[in-house]
mmCIF file as Biopython writes it, N, C-alpha, C and O atoms, coordinates in Angstrom:
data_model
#
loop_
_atom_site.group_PDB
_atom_site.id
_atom_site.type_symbol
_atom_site.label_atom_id
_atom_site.label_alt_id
_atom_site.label_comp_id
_atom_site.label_asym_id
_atom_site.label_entity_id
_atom_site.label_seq_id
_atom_site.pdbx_PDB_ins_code
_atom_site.Cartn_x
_atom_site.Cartn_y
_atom_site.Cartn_z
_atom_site.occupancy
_atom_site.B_iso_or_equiv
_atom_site.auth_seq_id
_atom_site.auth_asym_id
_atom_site.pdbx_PDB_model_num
ATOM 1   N N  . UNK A ? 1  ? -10.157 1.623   -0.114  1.0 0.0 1  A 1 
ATOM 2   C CA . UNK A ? 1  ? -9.173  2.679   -0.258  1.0 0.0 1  A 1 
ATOM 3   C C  . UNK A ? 1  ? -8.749  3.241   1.092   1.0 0.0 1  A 1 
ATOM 4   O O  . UNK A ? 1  ? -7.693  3.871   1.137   1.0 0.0 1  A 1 
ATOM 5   N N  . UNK A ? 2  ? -9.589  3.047   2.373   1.0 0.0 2  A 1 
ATOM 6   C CA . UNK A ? 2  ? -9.487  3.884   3.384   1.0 0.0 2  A 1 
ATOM 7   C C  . UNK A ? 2  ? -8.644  3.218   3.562   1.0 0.0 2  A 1 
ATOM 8   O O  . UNK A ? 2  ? -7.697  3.968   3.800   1.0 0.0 2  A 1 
ATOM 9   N N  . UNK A ? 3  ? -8.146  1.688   3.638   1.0 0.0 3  A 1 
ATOM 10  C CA . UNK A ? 3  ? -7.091  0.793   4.358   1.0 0.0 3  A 1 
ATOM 11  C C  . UNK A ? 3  ? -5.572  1.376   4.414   1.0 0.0 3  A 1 
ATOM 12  O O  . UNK A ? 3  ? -4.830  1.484   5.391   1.0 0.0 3  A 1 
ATOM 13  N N  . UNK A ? 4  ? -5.314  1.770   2.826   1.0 0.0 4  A 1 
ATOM 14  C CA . UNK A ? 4  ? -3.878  2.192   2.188   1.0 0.0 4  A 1 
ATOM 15  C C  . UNK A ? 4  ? -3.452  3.846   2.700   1.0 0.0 4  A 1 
ATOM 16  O O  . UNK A ? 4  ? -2.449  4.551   2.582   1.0 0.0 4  A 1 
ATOM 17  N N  . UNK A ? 5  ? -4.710  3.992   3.275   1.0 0.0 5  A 1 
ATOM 18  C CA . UNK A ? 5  ? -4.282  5.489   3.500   1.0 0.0 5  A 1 
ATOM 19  C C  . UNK A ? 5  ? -4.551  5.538   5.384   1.0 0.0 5  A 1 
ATOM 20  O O  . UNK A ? 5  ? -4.795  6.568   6.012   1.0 0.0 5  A 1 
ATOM 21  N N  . UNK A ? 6  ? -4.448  4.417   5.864   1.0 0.0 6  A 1 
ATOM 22  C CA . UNK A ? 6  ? -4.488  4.770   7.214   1.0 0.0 6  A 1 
ATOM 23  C C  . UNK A ? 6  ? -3.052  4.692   7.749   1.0 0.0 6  A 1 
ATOM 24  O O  . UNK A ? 6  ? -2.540  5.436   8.585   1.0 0.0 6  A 1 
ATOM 25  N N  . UNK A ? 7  ? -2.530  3.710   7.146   1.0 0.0 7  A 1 
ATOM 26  C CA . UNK A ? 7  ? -0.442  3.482   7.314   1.0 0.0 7  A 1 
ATOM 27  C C  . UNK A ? 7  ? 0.205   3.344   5.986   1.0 0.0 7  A 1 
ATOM 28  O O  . UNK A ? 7  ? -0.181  2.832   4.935   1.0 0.0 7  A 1 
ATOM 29  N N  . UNK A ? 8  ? 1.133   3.855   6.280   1.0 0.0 8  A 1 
ATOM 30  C CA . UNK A ? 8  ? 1.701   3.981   4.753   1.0 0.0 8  A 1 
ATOM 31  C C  . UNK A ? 8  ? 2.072   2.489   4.203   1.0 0.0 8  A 1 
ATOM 32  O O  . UNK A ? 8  ? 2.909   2.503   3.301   1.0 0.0 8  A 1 
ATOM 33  N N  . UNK A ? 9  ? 1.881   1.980   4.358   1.0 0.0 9  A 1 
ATOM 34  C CA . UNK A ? 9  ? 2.224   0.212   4.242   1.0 0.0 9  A 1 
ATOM 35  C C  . UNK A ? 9  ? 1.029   -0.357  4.328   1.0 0.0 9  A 1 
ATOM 36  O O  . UNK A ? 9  ? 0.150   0.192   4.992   1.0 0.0 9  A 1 
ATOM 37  N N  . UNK A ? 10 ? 0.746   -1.841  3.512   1.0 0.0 10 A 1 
ATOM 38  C CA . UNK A ? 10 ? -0.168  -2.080  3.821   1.0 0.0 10 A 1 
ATOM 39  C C  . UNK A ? 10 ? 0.297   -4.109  3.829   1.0 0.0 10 A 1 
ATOM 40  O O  . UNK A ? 10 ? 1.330   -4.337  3.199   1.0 0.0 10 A 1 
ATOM 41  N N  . UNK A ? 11 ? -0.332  -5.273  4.409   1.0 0.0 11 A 1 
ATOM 42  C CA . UNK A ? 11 ? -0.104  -6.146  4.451   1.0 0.0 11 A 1 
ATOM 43  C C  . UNK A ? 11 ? -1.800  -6.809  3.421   1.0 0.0 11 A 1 
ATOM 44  O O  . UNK A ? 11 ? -2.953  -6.383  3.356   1.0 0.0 11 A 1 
ATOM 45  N N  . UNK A ? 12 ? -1.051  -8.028  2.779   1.0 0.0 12 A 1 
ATOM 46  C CA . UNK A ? 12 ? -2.303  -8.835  2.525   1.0 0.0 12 A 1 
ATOM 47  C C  . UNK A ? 12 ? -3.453  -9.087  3.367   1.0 0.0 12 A 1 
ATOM 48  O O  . UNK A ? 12 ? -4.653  -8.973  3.119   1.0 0.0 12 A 1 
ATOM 49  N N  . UNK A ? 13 ? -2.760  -9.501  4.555   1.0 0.0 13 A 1 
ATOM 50  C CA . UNK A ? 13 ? -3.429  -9.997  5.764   1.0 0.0 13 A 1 
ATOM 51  C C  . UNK A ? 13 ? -4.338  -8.667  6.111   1.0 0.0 13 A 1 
ATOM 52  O O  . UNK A ? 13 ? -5.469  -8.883  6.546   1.0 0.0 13 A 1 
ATOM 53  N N  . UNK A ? 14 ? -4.034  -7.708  5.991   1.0 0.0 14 A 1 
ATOM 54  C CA . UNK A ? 14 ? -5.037  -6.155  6.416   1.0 0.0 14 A 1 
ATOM 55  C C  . UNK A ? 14 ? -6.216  -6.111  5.684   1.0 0.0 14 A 1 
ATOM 56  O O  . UNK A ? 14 ? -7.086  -5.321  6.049   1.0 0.0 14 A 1 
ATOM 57  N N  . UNK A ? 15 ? -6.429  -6.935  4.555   1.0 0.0 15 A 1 
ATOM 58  C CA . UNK A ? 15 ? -7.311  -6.990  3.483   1.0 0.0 15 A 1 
ATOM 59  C C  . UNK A ? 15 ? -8.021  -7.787  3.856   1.0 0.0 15 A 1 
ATOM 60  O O  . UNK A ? 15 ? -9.214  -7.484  3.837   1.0 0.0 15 A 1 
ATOM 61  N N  . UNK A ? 16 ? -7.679  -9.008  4.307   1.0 0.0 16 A 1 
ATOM 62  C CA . UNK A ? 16 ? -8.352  -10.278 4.285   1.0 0.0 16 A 1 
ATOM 63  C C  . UNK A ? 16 ? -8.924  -10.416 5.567   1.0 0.0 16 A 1 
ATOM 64  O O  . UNK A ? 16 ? -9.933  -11.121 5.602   1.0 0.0 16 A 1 
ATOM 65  N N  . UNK A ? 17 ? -8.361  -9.698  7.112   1.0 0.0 17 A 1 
ATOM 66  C CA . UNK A ? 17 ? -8.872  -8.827  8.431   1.0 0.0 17 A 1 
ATOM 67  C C  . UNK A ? 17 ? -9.917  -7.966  8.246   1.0 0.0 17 A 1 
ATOM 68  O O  . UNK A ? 17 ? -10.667 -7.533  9.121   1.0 0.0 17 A 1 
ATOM 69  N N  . UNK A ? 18 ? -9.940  -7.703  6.914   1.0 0.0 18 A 1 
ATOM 70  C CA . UNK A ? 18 ? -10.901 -6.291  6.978   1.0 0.0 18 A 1 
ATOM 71  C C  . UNK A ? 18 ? -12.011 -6.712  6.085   1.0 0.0 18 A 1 
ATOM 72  O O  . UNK A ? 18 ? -12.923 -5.962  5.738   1.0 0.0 18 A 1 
ATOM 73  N N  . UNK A ? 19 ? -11.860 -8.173  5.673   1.0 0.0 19 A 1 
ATOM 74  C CA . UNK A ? 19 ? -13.321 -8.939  4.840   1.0 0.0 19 A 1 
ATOM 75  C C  . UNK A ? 19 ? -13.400 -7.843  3.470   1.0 0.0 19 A 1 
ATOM 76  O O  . UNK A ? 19 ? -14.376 -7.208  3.070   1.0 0.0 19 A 1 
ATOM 77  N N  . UNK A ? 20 ? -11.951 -7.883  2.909   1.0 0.0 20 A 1 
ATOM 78  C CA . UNK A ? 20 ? -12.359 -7.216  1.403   1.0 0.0 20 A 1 
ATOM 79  C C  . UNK A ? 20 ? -11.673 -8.200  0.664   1.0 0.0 20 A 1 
ATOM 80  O O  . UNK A ? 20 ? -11.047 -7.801  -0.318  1.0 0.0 20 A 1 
ATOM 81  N N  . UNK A ? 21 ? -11.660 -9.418  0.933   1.0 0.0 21 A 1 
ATOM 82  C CA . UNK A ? 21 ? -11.371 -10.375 0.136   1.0 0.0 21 A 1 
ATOM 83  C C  . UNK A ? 21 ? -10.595 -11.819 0.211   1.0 0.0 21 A 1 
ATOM 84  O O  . UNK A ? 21 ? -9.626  -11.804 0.971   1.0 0.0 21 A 1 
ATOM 85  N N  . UNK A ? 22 ? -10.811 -12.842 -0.332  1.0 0.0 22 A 1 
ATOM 86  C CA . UNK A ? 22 ? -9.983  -13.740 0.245   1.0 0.0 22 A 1 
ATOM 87  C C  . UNK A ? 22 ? -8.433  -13.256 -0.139  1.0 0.0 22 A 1 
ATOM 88  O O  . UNK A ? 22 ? -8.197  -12.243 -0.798  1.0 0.0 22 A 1 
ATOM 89  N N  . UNK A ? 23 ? -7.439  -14.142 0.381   1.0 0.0 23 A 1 
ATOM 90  C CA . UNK A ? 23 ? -6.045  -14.036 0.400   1.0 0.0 23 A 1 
ATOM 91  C C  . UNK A ? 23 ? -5.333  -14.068 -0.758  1.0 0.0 23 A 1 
ATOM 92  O O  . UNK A ? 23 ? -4.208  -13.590 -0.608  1.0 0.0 23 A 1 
ATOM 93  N N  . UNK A ? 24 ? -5.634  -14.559 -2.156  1.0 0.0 24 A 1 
ATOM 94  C CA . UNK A ? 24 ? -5.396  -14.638 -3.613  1.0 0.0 24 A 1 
ATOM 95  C C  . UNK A ? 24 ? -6.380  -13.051 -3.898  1.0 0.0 24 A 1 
ATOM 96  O O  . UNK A ? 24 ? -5.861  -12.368 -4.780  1.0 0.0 24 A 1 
ATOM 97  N N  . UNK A ? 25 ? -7.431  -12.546 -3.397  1.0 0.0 25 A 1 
ATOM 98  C CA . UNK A ? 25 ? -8.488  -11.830 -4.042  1.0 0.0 25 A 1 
ATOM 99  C C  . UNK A ? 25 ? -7.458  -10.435 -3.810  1.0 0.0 25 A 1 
ATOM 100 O O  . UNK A ? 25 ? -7.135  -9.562  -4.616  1.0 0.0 25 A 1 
ATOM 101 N N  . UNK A ? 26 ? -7.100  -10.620 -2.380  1.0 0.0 26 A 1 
ATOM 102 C CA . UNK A ? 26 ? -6.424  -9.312  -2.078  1.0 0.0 26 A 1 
ATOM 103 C C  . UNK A ? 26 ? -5.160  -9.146  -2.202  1.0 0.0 26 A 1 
ATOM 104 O O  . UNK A ? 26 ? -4.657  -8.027  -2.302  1.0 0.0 26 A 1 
ATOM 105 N N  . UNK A ? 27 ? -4.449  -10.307 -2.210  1.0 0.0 27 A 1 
ATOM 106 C CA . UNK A ? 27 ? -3.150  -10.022 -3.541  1.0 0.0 27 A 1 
ATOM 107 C C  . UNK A ? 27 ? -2.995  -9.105  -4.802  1.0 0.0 27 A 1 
ATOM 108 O O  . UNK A ? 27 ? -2.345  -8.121  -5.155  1.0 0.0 27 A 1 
ATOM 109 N N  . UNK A ? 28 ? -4.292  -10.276 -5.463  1.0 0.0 28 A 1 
ATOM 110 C CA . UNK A ? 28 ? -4.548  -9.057  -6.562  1.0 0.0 28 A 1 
ATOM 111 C C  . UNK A ? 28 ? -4.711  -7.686  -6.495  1.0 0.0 28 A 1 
ATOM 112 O O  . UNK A ? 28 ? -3.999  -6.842  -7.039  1.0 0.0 28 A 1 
ATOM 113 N N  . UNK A ? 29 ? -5.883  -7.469  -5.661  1.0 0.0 29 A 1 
ATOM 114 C CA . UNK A ? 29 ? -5.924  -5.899  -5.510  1.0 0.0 29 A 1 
ATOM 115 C C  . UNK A ? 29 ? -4.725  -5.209  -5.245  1.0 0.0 29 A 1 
ATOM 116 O O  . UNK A ? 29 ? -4.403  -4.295  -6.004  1.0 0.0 29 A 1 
ATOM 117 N N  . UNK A ? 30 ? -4.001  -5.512  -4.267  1.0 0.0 30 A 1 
ATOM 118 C CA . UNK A ? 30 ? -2.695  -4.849  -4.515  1.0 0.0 30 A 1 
ATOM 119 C C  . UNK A ? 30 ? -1.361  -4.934  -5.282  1.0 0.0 30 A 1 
ATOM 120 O O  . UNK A ? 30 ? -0.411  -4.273  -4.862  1.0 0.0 30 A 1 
ATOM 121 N N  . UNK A ? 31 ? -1.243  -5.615  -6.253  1.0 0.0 31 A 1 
ATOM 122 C CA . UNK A ? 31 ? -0.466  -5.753  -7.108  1.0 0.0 31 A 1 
ATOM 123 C C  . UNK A ? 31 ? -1.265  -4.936  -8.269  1.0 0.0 31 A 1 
ATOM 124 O O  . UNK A ? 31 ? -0.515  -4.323  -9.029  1.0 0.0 31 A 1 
ATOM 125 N N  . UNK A ? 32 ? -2.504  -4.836  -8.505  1.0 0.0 32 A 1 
ATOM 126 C CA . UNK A ? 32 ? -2.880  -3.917  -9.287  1.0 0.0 32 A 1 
ATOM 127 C C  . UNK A ? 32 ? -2.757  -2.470  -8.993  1.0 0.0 32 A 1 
ATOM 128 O O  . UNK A ? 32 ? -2.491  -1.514  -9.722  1.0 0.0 32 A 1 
ATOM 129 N N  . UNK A ? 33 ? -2.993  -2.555  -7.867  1.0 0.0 33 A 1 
ATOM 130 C CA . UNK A ? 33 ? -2.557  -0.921  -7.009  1.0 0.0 33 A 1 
ATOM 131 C C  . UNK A ? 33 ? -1.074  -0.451  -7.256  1.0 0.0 33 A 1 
ATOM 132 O O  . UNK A ? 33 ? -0.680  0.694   -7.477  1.0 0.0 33 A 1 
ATOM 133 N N  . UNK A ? 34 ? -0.121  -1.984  -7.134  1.0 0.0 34 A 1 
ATOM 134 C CA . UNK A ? 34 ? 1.291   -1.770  -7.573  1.0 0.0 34 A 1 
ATOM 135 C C  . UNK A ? 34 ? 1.428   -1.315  -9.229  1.0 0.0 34 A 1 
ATOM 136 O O  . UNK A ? 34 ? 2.305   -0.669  -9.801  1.0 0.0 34 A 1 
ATOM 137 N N  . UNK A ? 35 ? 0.591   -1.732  -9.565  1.0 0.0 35 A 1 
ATOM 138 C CA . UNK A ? 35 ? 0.975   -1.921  -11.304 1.0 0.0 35 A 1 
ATOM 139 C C  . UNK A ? 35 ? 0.702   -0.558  -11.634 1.0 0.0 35 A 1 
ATOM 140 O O  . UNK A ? 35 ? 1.624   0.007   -12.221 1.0 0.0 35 A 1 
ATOM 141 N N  . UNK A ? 36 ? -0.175  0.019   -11.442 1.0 0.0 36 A 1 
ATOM 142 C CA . UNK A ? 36 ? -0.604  1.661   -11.370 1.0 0.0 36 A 1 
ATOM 143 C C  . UNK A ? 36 ? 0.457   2.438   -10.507 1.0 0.0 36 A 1 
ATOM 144 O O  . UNK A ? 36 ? 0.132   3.625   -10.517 1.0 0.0 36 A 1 
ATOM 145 N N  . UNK A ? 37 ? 1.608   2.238   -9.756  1.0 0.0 37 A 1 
ATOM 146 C CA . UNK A ? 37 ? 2.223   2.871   -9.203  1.0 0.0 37 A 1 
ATOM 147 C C  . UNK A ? 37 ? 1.692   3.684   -7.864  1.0 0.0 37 A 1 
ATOM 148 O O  . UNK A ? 37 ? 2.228   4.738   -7.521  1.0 0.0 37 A 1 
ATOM 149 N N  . UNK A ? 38 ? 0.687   3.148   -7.206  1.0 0.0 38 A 1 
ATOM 150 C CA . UNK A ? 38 ? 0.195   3.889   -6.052  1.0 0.0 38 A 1 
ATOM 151 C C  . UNK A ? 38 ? 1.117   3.189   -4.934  1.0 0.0 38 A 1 
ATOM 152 O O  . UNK A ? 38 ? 1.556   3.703   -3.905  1.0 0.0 38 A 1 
ATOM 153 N N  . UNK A ? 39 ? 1.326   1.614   -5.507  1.0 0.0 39 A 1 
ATOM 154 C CA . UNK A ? 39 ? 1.793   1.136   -3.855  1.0 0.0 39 A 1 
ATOM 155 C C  . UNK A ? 39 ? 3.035   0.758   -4.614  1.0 0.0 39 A 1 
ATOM 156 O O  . UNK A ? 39 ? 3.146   0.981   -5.820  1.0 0.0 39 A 1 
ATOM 157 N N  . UNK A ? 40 ? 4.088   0.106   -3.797  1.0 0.0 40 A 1 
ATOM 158 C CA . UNK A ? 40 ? 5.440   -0.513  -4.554  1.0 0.0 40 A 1 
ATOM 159 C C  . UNK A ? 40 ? 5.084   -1.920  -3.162  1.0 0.0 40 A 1 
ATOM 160 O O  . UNK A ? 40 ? 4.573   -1.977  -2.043  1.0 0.0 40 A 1 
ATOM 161 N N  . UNK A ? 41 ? 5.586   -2.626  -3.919  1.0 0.0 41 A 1 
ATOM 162 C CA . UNK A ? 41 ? 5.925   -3.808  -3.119  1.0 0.0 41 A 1 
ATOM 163 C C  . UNK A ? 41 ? 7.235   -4.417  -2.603  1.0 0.0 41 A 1 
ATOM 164 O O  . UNK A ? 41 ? 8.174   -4.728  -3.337  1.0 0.0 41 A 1 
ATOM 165 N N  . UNK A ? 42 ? 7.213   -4.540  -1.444  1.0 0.0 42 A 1 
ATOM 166 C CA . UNK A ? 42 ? 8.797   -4.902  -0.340  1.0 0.0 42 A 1 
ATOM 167 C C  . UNK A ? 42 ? 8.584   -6.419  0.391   1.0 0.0 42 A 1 
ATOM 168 O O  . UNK A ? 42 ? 7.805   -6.646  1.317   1.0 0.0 42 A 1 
ATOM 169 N N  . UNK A ? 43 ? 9.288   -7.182  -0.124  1.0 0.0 43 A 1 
ATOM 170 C CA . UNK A ? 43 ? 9.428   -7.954  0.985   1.0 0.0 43 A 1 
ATOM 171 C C  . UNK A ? 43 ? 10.877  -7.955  2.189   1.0 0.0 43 A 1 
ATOM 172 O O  . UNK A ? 43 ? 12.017  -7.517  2.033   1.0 0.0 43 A 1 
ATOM 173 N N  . UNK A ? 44 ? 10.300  -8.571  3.255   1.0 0.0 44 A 1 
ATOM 174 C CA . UNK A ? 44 ? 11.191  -7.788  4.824   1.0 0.0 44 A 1 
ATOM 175 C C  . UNK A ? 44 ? 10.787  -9.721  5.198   1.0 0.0 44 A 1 
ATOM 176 O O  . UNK A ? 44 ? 9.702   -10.125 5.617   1.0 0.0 44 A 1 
ATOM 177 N N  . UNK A ? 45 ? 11.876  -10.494 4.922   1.0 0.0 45 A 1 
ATOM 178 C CA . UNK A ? 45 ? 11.466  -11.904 5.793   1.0 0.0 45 A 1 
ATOM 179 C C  . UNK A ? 45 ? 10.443  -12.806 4.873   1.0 0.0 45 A 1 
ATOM 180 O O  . UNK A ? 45 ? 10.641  -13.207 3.727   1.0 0.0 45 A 1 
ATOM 181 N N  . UNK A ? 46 ? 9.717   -12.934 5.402   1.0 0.0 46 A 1 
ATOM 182 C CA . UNK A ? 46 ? 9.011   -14.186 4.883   1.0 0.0 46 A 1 
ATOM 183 C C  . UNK A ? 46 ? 7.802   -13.094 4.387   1.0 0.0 46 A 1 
ATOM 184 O O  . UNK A ? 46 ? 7.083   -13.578 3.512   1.0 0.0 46 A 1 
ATOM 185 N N  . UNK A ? 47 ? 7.434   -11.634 4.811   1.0 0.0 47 A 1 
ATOM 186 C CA . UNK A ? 47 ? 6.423   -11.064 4.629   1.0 0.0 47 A 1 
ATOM 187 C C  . UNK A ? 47 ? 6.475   -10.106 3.455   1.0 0.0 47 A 1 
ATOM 188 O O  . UNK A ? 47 ? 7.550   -9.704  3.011   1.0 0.0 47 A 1 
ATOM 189 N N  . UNK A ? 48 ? 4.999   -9.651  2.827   1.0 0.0 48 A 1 
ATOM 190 C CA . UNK A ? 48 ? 5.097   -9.022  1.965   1.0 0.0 48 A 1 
ATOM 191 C C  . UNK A ? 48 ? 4.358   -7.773  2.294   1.0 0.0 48 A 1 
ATOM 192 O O  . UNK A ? 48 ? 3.196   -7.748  2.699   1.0 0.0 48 A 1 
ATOM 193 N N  . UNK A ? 49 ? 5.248   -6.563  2.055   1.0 0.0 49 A 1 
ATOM 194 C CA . UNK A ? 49 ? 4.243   -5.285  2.311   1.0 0.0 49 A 1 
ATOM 195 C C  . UNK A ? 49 ? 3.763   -4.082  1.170   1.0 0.0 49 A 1 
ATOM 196 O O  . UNK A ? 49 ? 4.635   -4.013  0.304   1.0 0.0 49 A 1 
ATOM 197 N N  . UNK A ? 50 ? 3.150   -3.555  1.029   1.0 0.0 50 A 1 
ATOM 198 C CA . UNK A ? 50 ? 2.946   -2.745  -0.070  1.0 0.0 50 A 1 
ATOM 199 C C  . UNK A ? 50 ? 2.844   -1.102  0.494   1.0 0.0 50 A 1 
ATOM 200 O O  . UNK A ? 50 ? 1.891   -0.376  0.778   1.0 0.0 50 A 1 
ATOM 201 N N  . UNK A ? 51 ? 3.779   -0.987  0.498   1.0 0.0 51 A 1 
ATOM 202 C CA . UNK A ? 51 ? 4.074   0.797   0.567   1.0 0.0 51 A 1 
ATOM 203 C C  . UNK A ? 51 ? 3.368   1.401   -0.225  1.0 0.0 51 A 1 
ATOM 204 O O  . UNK A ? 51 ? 2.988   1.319   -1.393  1.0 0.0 51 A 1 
ATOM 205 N N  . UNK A ? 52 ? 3.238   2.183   0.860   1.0 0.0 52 A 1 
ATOM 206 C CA . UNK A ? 52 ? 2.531   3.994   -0.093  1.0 0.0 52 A 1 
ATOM 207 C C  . UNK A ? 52 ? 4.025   5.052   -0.142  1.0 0.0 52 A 1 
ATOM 208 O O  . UNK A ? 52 ? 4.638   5.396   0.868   1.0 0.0 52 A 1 
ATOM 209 N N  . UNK A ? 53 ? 4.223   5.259   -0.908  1.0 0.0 53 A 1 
ATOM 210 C CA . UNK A ? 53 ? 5.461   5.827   -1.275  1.0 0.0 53 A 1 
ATOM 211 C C  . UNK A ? 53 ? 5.128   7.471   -0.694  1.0 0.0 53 A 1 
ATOM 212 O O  . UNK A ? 53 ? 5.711   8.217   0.093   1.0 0.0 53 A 1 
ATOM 213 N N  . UNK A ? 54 ? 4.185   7.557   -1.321  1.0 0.0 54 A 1 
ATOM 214 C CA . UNK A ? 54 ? 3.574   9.188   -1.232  1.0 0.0 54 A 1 
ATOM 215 C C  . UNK A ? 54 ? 3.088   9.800   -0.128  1.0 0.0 54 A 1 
ATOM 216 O O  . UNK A ? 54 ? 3.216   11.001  0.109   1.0 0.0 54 A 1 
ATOM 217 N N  . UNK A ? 55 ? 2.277   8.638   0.873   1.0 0.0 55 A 1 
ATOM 218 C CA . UNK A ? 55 ? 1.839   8.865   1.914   1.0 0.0 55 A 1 
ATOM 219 C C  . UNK A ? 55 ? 3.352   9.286   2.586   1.0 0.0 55 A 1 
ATOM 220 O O  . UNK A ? 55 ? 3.850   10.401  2.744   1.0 0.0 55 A 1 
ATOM 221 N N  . UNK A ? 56 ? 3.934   7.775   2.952   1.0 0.0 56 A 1 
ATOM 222 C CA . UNK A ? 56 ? 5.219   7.648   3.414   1.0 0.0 56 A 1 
ATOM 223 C C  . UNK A ? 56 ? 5.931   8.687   3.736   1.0 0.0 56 A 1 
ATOM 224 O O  . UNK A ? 56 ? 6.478   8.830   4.829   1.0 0.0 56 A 1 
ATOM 225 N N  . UNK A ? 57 ? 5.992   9.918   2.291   1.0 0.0 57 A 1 
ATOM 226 C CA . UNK A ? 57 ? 6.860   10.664  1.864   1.0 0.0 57 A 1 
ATOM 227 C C  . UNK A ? 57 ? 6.428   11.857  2.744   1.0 0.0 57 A 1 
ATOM 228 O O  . UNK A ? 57 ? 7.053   12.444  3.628   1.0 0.0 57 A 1 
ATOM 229 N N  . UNK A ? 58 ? 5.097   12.066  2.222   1.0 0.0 58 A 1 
ATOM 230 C CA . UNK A ? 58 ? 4.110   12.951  3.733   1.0 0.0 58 A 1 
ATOM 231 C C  . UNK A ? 58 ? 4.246   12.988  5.069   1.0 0.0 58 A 1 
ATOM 232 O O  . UNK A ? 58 ? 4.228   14.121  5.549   1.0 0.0 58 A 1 
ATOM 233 N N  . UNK A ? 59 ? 4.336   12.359  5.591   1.0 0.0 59 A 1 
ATOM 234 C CA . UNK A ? 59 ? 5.000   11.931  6.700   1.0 0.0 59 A 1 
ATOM 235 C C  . UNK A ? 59 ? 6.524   12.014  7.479   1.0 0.0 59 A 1 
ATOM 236 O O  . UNK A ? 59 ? 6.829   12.276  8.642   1.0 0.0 59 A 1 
ATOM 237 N N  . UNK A ? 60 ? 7.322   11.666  6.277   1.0 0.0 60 A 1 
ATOM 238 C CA . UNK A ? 60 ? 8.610   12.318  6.520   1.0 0.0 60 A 1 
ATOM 239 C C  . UNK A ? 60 ? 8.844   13.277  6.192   1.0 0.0 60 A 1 
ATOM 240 O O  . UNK A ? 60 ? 9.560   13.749  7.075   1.0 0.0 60 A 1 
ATOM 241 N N  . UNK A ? 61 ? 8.687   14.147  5.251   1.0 0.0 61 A 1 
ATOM 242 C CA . UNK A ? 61 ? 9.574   15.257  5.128   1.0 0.0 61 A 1 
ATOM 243 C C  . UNK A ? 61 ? 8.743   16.429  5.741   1.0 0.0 61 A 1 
ATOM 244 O O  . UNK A ? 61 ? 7.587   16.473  6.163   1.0 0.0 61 A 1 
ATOM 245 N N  . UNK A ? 62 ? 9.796   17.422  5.636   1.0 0.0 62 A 1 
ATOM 246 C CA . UNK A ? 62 ? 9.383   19.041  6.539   1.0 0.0 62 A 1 
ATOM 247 C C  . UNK A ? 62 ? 8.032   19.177  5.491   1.0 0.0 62 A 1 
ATOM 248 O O  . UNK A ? 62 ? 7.002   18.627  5.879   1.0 0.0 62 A 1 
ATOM 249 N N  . UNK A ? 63 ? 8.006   19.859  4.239   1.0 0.0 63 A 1 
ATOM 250 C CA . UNK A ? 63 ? 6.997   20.165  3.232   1.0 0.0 63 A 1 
ATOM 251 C C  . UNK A ? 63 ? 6.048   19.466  3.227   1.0 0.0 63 A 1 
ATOM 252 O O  . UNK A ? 63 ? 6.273   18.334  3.656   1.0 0.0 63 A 1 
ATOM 253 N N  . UNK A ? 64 ? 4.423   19.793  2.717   1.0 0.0 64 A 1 
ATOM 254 C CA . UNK A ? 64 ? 3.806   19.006  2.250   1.0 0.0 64 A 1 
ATOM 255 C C  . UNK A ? 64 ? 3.474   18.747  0.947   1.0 0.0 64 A 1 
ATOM 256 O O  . UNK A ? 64 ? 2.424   18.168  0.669   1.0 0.0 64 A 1 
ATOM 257 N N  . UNK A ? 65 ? 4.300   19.134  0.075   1.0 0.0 65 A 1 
ATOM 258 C CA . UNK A ? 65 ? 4.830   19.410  -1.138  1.0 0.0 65 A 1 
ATOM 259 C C  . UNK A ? 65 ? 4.537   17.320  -1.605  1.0 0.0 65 A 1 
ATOM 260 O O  . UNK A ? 65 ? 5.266   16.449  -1.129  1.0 0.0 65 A 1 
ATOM 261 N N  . UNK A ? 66 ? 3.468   17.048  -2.478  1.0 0.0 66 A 1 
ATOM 262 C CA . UNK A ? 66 ? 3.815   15.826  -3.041  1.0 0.0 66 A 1 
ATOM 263 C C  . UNK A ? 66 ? 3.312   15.732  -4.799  1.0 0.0 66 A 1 
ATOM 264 O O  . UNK A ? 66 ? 2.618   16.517  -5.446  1.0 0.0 66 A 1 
ATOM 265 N N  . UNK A ? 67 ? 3.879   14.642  -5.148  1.0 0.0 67 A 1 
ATOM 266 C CA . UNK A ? 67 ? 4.009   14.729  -6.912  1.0 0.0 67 A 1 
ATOM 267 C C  . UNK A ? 67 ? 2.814   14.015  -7.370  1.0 0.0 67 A 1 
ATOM 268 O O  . UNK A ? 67 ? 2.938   12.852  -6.987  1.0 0.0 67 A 1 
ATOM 269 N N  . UNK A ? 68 ? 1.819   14.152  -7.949  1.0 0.0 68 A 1 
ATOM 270 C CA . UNK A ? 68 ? 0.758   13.590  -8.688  1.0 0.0 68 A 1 
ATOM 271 C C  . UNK A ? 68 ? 0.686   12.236  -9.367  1.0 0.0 68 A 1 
ATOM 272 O O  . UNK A ? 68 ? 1.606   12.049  -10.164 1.0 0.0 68 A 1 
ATOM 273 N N  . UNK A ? 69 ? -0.044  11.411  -9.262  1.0 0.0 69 A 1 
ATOM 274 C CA . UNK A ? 69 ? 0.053   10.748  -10.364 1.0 0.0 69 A 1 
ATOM 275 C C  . UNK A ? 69 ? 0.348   10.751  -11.551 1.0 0.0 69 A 1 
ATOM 276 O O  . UNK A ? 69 ? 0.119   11.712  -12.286 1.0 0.0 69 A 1 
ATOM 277 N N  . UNK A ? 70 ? 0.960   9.564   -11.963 1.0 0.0 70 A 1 
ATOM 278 C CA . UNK A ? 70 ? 0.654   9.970   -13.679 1.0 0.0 70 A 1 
ATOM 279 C C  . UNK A ? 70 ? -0.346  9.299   -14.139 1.0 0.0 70 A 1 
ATOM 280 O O  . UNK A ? 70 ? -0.704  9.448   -15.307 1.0 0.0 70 A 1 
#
């Protein structure tokens, strides 16, 4: 969990750098993270990234005003 919350984006490759899984293992994990709505998924090129929307959002705006899960 610490990974997704250090940049608001996160890459497969950050998973599989950080020995939490092979490259299919940590796909999954984040497409399940997507499926729950924590991350959204972007591809930019040949790469795939998984945004934190919320973090993201923290970061940009003036407020620290953010919306809960559902």
């Amino acid at each position: 969990m610490d990974l997704i919350f250090n940049l608001p984006y996160c890459r497969i490759q950050n998973l599989v750098d950080q020995a939490l899984g092979a490259r299919q293992a940590a796909s999954r994990y984040l497409k399940q993270l997507e499926s729950v709505g924590v991350l959204k998924e972007m591809t930019f090129g040949l790469e795939k990234l998984f945004i934190h929307p919320k973090l993201l959002g923290l970061l940009t705006r003036d407020n620290n005003h953010i919306e809960t899960y559902a």
